[in-house]
C-alpha positions in Angstrom: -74.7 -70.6 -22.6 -77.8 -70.2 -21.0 -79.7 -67.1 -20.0 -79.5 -65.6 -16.4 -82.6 -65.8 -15.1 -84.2 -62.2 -14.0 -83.6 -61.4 -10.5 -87.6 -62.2 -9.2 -86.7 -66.0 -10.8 -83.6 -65.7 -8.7 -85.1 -65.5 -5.6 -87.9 -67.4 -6.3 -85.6 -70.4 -6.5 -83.7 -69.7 -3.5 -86.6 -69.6 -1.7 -87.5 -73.3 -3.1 -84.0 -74.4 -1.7 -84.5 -72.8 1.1 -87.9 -74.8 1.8 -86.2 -78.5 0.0 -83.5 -77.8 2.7 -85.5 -77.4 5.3 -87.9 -80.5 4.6 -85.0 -82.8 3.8 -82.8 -81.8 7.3 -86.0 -81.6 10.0 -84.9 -84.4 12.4 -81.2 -85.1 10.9 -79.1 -83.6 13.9 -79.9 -81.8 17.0 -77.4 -78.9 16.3 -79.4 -77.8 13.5 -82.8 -78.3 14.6 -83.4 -74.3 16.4 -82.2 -73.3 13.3 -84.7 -75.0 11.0 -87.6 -74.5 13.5 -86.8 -71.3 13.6 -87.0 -70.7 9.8 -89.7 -73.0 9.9 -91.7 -70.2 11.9 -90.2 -67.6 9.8 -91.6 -69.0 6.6 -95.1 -69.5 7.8 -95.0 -65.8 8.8 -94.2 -64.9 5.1 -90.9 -63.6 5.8 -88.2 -62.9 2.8 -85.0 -64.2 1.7 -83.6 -61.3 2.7 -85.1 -61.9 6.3 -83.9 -65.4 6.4 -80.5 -64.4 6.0 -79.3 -64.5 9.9 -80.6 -67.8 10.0 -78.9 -69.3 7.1 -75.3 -67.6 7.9 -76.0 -69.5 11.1 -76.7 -72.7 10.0 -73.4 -72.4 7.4 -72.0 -71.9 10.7 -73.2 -75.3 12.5 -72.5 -77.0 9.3 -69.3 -76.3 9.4 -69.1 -76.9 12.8 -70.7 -80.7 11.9 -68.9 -81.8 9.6 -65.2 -81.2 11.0 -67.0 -83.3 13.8 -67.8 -86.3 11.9 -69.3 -87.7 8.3 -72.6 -88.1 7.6 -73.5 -92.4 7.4 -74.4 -94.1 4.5 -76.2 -96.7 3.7 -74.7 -99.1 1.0 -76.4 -97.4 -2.4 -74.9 -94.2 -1.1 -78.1 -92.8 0.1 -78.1 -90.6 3.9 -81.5 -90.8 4.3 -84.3 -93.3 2.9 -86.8 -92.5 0.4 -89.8 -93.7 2.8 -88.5 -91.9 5.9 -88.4 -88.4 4.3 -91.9 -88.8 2.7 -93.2 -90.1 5.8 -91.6 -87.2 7.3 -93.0 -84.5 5.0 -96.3 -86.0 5.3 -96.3 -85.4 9.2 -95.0 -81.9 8.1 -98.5 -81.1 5.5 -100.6 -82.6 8.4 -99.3 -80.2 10.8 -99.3 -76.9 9.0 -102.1 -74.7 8.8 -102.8 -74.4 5.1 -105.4 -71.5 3.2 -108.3 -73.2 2.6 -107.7 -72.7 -1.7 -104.8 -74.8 -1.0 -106.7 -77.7 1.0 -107.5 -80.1 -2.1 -103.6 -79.8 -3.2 -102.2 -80.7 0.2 -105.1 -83.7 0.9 -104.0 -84.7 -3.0 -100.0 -84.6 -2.6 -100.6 -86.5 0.8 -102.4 -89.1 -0.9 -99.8 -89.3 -3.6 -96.9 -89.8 -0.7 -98.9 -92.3 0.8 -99.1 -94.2 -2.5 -95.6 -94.0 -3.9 -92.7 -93.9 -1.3 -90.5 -95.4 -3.9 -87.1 -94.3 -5.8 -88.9 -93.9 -9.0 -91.6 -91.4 -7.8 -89.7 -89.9 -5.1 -88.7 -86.5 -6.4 -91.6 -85.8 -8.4 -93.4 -86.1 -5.4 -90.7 -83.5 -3.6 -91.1 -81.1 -6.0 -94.5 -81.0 -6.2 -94.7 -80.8 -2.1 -92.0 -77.6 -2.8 -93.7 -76.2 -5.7 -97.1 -76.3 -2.7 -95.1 -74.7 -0.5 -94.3 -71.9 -2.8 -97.6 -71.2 -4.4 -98.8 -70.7 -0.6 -95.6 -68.1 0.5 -96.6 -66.3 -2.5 -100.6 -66.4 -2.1 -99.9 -65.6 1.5 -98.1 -62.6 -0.1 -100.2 -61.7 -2.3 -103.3 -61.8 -0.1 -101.1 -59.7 2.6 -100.6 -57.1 -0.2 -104.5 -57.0 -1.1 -105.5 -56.5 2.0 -102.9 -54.0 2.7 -104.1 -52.4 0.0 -107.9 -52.8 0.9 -107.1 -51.2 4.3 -105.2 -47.9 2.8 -108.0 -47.1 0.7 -110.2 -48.0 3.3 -108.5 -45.6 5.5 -108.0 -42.5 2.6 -111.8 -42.7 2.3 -112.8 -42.6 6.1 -110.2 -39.8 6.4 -112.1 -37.9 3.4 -115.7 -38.9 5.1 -114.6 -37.3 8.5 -112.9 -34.0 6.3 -116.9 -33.4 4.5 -118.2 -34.5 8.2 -115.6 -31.3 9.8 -116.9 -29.0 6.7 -120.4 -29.4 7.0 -120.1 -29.1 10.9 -117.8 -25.8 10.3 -120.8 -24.7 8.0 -123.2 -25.1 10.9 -121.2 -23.2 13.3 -120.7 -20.8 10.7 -124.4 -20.3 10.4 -124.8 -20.1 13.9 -122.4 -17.3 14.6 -123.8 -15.4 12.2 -127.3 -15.6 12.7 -125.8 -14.4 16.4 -124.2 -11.7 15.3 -127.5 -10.7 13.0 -129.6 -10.6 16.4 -126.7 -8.4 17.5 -127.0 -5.9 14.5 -130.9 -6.0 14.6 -131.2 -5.3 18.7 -128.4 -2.5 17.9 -130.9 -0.7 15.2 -133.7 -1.1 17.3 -132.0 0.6 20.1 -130.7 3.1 17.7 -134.2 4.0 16.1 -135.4 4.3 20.2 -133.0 6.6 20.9 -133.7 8.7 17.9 -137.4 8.7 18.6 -136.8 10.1 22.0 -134.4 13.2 20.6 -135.8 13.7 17.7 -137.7 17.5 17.8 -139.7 16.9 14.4 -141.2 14.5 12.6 -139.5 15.1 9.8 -135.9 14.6 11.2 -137.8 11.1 12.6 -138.9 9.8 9.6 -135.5 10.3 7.6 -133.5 9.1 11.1 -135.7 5.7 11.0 -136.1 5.4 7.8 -132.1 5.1 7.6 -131.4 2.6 10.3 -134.2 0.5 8.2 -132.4 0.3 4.7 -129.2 -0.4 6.9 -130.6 -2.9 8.9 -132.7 -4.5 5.6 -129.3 -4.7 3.9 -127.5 -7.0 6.6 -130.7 -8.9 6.8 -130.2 -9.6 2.5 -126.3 -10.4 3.4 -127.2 -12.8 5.3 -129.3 -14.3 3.7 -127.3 -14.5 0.9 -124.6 -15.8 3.1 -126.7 -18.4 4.7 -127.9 -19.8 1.0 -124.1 -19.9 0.1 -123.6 -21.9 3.1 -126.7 -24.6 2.5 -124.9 -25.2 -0.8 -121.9 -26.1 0.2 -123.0 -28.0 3.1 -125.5 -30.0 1.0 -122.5 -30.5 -1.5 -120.1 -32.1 1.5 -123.4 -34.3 2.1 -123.6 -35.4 -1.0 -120.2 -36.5 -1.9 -120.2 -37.8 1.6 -123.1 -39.8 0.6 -121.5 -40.9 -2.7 -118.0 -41.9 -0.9 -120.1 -44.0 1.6 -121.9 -45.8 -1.0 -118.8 -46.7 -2.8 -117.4 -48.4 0.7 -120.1 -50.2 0.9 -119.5 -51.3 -2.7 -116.1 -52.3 -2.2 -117.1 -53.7 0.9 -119.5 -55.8 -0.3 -117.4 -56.9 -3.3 -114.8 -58.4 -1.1 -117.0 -60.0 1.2 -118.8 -61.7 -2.0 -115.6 -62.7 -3.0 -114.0 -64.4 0.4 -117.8 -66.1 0.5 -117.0 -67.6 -3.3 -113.2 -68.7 -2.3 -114.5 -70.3 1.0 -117.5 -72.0 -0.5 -114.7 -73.3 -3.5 -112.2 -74.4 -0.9 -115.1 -76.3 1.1 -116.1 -78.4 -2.5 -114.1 -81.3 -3.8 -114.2 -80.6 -7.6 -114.0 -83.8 -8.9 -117.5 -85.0 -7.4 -118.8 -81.8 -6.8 -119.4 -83.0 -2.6 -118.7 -81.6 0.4 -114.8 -82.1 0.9 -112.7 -83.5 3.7 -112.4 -79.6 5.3 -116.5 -79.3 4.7 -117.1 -82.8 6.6 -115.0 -81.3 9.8 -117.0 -78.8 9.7 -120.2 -80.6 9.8 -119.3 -83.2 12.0 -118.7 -80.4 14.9 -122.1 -79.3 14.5 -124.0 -82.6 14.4 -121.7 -83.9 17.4 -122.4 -80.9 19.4 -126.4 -81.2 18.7 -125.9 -84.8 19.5 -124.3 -84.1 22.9 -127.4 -81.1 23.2 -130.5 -83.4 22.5 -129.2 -86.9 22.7 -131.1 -88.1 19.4 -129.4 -90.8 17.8 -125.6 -90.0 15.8 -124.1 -92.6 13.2 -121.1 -92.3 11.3 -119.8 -94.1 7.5 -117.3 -94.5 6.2 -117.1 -95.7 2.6 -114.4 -97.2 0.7 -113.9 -98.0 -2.8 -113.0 -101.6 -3.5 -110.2 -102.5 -5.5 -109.7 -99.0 -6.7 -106.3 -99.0 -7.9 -106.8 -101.9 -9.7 -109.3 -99.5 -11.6 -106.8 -97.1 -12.1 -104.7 -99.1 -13.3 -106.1 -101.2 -16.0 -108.7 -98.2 -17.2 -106.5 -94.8 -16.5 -106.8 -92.2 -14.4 -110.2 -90.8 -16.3 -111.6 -94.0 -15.2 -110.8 -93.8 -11.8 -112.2 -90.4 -11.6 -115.4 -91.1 -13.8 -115.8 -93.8 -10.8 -115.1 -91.5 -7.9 -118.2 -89.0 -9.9 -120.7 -92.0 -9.9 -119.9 -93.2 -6.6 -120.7 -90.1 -4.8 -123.5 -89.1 -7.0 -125.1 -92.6 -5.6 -123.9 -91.6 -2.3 -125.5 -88.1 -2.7 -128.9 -89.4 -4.4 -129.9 -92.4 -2.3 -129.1 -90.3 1.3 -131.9 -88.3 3.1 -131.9 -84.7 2.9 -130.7 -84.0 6.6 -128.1 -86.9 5.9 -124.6 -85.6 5.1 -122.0 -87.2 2.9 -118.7 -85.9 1.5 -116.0 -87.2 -0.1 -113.0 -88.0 2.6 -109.9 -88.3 0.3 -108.6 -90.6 -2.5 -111.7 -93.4 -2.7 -112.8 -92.7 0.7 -116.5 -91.4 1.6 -117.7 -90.2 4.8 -121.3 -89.7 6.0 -123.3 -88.6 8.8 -127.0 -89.7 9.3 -128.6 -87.9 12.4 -131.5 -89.3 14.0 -130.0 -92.8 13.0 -129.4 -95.7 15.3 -126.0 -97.6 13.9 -128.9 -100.7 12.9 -130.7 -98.2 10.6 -127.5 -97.0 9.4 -127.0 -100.4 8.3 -130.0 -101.5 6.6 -129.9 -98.1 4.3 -126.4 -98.7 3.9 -126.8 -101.9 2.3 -129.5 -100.8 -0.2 -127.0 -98.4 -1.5 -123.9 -100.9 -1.5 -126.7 -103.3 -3.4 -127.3 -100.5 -5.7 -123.7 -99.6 -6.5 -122.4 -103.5 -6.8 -125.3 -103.7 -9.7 -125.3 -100.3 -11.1 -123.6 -101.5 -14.1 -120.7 -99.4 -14.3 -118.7 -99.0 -17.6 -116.2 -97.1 -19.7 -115.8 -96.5 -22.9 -118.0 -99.8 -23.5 -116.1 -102.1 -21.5 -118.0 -103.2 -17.9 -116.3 -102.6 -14.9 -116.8 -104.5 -11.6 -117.5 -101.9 -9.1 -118.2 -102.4 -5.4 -117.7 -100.4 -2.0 -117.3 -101.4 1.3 -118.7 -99.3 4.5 -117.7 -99.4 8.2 -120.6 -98.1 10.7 -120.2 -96.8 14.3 -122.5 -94.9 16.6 -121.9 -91.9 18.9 -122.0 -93.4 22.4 -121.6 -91.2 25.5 -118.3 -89.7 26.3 -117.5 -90.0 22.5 -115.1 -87.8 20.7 -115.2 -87.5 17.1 -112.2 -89.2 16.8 -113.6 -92.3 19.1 -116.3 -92.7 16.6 -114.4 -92.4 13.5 -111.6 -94.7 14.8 -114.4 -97.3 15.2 -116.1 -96.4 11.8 -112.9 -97.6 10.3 -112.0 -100.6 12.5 -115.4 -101.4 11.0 -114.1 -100.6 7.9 -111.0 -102.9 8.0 -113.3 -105.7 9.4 -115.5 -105.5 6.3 -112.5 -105.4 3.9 -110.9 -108.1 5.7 -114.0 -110.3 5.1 -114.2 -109.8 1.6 -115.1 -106.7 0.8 -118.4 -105.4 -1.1 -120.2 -105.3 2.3 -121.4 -103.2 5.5 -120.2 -104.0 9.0 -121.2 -102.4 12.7 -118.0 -102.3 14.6 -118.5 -105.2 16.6 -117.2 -104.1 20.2 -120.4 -101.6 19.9 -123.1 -104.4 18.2 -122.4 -107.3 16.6 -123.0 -107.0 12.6 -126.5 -108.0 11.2 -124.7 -110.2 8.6 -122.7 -112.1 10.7 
C-alpha cells in the first residue's frame, strides 16, 4: 500500500484538480459557468482551497442539479468533448490571463506546443503541463505575496524604531532646553540674592562670607549642569548614530530588492535560447517606436521573419538541431541589423524586427542581403549540411495605423512570400507592389 502523501502534497493536488476542472468545464453548460468564473477570479487573486470551498459545495450542487436533468452527449469513441476544442480553448484561456513576467517564456512555449499537437497522443501531456503552469504561478504569486509581506513588516519595525531615536533625541533637546531655563532661573535668583545682601550687610566681613556663599552655590549648579548637559549630548549623539546605522541598512535592503526586481525583469524580457529580445521585450519596443513614429513622422517598417521548413528540421536532426538553428538565425538577425534597428525573437521560428527611419523599400533591399546571407551561410550539424532558408513579410506604418494594422500586414506579407515559394522577402502588396515581382 502506498504512502499517504503529507498534507501540503494533499492540497497541492487538490488545488491541480481544482484548476484541470475548471479548464476542462469553461463553456460546457450555462448553469455552471458563475461558478467557474467566479473561481476563475478567485484563483488569480491567490485565494486557498480552503477559500474555494463555498464555490465548489456549490457547483456539487448544480451538478447534481444537471445531471438528474439530462446526460452528458457523446460522441461515438466515448469522448464529451474533443481533444482540439479544449486545447483551443485553453489556449484562448493562456492568451487572456495576465501572467508574471518569469513565467512569460513557459506560457509563449506551452502555447506553441498546443498549437503544434492537438492530437490524442499529446493531449494530456500538454494538459498537465498547462496545470503544472498554472500551479508554479499560484505558488510564485504566493510566495512573492509572502516576501513582500515580509519586506513591508520589517520595513515598518525599522521606521517605527527610526521615529522612537527621532522622539529621544528631540526629548533630549527639550530636555536641554528646560534646563538651561531653569539655570538662568537659579543664576538671576543668586544675583538678586547677593544684591540684597549687599544692601543689608553692615560690614564687609559679613559681605564677603554672604557672597562668597551664594558663589560656591551657584558655581555648583553651573558644574550640574554641565555635567547634565554632557550626559545628554551623549545620548543624543548615540540615538543619531544608530539612527544613522538603521537608515543605512534600509537603504541596503532597499537597494537589494530593487537590484533584484531589475535582474528578474531584465531575465523575463530575454528569450534564453538566442539570447534576443523576447516576444514581451518586442511589445515593449514597438510602443515606443510607434509612438515616436506618430511624434516625428520619420519613416516606420516592420519584419517579420520565418523559418522555412522548420519542423522538417526538427524532425530529421532533433530538437538540439532545431535550437542550434533558432541560435544562428538570430545571431544573423542580430549582426547584420543597424544599431537603432530592433529585432527579437517572436515565438517558435518566428522573428520580428523594427527598423526606424526605414521606408518599407529599404526594408527590403537590407532584408534580402540577410536572407542571401542566411540561405548560403552553410549551416551544419554534427557534420551533416542542412538547407536553411527564411522567409520575411515587410509592411510600413501608414497614417491612422495601429500596431496591430501593421503587423496584420507584415504577415499577410508573410503568407504571400511562403505561398510563393518561400526563401524570399515580400512588401504587402495592397501597400507597394514587391520589388521581385
Amino acid at each position: 500500500m502506498s504512502a499517504i502523501p503529507p498534507a501540503a502534497d494533499q492540497e497541492k493536488l487538490l488545488y491541480k484538480l481544482v484548476i484541470q476542472f475548471l479548464i476542462f468545464s469553461q463553456g460546457s453548460h450555462k448553469l455552471l459557468e458563475p461558478h467557474l468564473i467566479q473561481i476563475g477570479k478567485r484563483l488569480k487573486s491567490g485565494a486557498s482551497l480552503h477559500e474555494l470551498t463555498p464555490e465548489l459545495l456549490a457547483i456539487s450542487k448544480t451538478l447534481l442539479h444537471i445531471s438528474k436533468q439530462t446526460e452528458p452527449s457523446k460522441k461515438e469513441n466515448g469522448s464529451t468533448q474533443q481533444p482540439a476544442y479544449l486545447l483551443q480553448r485553453l489556449d484562448e484561456l493562456l492568451d487572456s490571463s495576465d501572467v508574471p513576467l518569469r513565467f512569460q517564456q513557459q506560457k509563449a512555449a506551452l502555447r506553441q506546443r498546443i498549437k503544434a499537437n492537438a492530437d490524442d497522443s499529446t493531449f494530456n501531456k500538454v494538459i498537465d503541463s498547462a496545470v503544472a503552469l498554472l500551479v508554479d504561478i499560484k505558488d510564485y504569486a504566493v510566495s512573492e505575496q509572502k516576501d513582500i509581506g515580509g519586506f513591508l513588516s520589517q520595513l515598518t519595525t525599522q521606521l517605527g524604531e527610526i521615529e522612537q531615536h527621532v522622539e529621544l533625541v528631540g526629548q533630549s533637546s527639550q530636555l536641554s532646553y528646560d534646563q538651561r531655563q531653569h539655570l538662568d532661573l537659579e543664576i538671576n535668583q543668586q544675583l538678586d540674592d547677593i544684591k540684597g545682601c549687599a544692601n543689608e550687610a553692615e560690614e564687609l566681613t559679613a559681605l564677603k562670607t554672604i557672597t562668597s556663599d551664594h558663589l560656591d552655590r551657584l558655581m555648583m549648579q553651573l558644574m550640574e549642569h554641565k555635567q547634565l548637559e554632557s550626559e545628554r549630548q551623549l545620548h543624543a549623539q548615540q540615538q543619531l548614530t544608530l539612527m544613522a546605522e538603521k537608515l543605512q541598512a534600509l537603504e541596503t535592503e532597499t537597494e537589494a530588492l530593487r537590484t533584484k526586481l531589475k535582474i528578474e525583469h531584465d531575465r523575463a524580457l530575454c528569450d534564453t535560447l538566442t539570447g534576443l529580445p523576447n516576444r514581451l521585450a518586442y511589445k515593449d519596443r514597438v510602443d515606443m517606436e510607434a509612438n515616436r513614429w506618430r511624434r516625428y513622422r520619420a519613416p516606420l517598417s516592420l519584419l517579420i521573419w520565418d523559418i522555412d521548413y522548420f519542423k522538417p528540421i526538427n524532425d530529421n536532426y532533433g530538437h538540439k538541431a532545431g535550437d542550434k538553428t533558432l541560435s544562428l538565425v538570430g545571431q544573423l538577425l542580430l549582426n547584420n541589423c543597424r544599431s537603432t534597428d530592433f529585432v527579437a525573437r517572436y515565438g517558435g521560428e518566428e522573428f520580428v524586427m523594427l527598423m526606424p527611419n526605414t521606408q518599407a523599400i529599404q526594408a527590403y533591399a537590407m532584408a534580402e542581403k540577410v536572407r542571401d546571407m542566411i540561405e548560403h551561410c552553410g549551416f551544419n550539424y554534427n557534420g551533416e549540411k542542412i538547407d536553411l532558408t527564411i522567409s520575411c513579410g515587410i509592411s510600413e506604418f501608414t497614417d491612422g495605423d495601429q500596431h496591430d494594422d501593421v503587423f496584420i500586414r507584415a504577415d499577410q506579407a508573410l503568407y504571400q512570400a511562403k505561398q510563393a515559394g518561400r526563401n524570399r522577402c515580400m512588401i504587402y502588396q495592397n501597400e507597394l507592389d514587391s520589388p521581385n515581382n
